[in-house]
C-alpha positions in Angstrom: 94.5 118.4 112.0 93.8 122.2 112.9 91.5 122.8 114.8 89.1 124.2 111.8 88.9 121.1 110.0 86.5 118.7 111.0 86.9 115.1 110.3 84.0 112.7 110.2 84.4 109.1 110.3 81.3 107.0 109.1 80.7 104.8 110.6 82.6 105.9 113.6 82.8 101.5 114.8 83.8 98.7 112.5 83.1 95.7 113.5 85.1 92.2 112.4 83.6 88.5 113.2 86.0 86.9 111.5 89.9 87.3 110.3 90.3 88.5 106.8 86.6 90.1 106.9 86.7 93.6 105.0 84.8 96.5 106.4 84.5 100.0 104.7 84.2 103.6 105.7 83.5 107.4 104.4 85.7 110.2 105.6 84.5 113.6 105.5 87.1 116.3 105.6 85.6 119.9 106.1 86.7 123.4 106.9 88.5 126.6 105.6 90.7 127.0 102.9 94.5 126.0 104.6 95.9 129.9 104.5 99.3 129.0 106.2 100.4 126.2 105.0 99.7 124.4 101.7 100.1 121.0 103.2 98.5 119.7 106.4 98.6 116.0 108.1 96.6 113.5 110.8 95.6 110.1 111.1 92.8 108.2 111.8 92.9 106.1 114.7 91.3 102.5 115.1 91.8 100.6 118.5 89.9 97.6 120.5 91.8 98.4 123.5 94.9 95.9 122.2 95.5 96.8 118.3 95.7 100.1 116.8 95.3 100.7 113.3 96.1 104.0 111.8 94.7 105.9 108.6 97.4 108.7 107.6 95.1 111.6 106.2 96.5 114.6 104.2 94.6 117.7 103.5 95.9 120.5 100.7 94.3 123.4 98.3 93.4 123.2 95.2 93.9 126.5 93.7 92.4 126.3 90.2 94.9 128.0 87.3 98.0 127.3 90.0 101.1 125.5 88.2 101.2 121.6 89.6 104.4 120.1 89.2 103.7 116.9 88.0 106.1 113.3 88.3 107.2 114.3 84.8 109.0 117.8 86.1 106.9 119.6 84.0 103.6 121.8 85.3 100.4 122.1 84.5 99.1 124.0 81.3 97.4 127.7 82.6 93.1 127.0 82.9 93.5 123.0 82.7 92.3 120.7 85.6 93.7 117.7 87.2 91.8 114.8 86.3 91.1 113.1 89.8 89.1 109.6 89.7 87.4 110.5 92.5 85.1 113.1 94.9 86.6 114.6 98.1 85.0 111.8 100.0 87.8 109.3 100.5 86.7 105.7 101.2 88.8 103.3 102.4 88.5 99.3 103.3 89.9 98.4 106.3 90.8 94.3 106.8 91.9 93.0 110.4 90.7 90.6 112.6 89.6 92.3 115.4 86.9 94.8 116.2 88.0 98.4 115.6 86.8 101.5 117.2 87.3 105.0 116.6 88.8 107.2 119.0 
């Protein structure tokens, strides 16, 4: 990620006392509007010293009013919104058997 956009990882440890056991966490991505690129990519990184587990994470503007090509090939109507199921807080529920920690 550039180095304007902060990412924070709650909580920044999972920890796993048995295999299958789910665990979730919040990320908060923060920062400027992305001015030279539309797009911009990282991960999140999980490791206990012997696995690593890593979250891909994707970043992009929303320009209200902007034409979004959609699967369809065709673009958004002028003043409508996507409708997005969910706030800019991602979660996501991580399942290993082993104790991860954030790096």
């Amino acid at each position: 990620m550039p180095a304007l956009i902060s990412v924070m990882v709650e909580p920044s440890v999972l920890t796993f006392s048995a295999i299958g056991e789910t665990q979730t966490f919040t990320v908060n991505v923060t920062g400027p509007a992305i001015s030279q690129q539309p797009i911009t990519s990282g991960a999140i990184t999980w490791t206990d010293g012997t696995y690593v587990v890593r979250t891909p994470l994707v970043v992009y503007n929303y320009i209200p009013g902007a034409p979004y090509f959609l699967d369809s090939g065709e673009s958004m109507a002028p003043g409508s919104t996507p409708a997005f199921q969910r706030s800019s807080v991602y979660q996501k529920i991580g399942s290993t058997g082993h104790r991860k920690t954030h790096h």
